[in-house]
N, C-alpha and C positions, 0 to 999 in steps of 0.2 A: 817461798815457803811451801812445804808439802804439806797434806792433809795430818800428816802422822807429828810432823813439828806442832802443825796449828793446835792438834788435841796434847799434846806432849806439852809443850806450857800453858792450856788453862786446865792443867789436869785435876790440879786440887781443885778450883773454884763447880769444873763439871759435878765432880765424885761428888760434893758437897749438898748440891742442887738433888741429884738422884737420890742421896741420903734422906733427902728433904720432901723427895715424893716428886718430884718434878719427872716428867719425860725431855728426852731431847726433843722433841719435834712439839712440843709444848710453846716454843721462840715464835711458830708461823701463825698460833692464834693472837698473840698478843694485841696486835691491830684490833681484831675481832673482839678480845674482851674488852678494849676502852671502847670501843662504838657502843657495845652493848651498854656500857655505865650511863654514857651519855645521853643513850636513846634512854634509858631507865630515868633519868635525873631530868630528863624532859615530859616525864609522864607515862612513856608507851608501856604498855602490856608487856608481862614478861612473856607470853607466848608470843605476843605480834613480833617484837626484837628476834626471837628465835626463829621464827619462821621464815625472814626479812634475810639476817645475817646467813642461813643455812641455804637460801638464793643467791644472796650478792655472790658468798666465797665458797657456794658450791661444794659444800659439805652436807653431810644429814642433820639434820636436826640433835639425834641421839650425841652424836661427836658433839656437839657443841654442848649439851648436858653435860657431858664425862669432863668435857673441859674445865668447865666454869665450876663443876664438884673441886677439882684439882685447884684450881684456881682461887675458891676461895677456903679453902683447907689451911690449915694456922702450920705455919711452918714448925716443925719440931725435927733437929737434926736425928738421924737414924732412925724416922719416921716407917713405918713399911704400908 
């Protein structure tokens, strides 16, 4: 399968997501937002998790903000 097949049948479900405020590359934090829940639901500081996670997977800080805005933003189709 090529790249253009792979996006050519989930094309609705992508369009959908983007409608929704999602980014594509939004999929590589995902990992990174259940740690953070986890490490949240264990107690830790929300600055200490950020600081922690933006070591481990070698991102800024700031990215990891923009994310978890994204992330916890209420899904509404046609969102902008």
């Amino acid at each position: 399968m090529t790249l253009f097949e792979a996006l050519e049948f989930n094309k609705k479900p992508l369009e959908m997501l983007i409608r929704m405020g999602a980014k594509l590359n939004d999929i590589r934090y995902l990992d990174l937002y259940s740690e953070f829940k986890l490490m949240k639901s264990q107690g830790e500081k929300t600055t200490y998790c950020i600081a922690y996670l933006a070591e481990k997977y070698s991102i800024s800080e700031r990215t990891i903000y923009e994310v978890f805005k994204r992330f916890k933003k209420e899904c509404i189709l046609d969102a902008v």
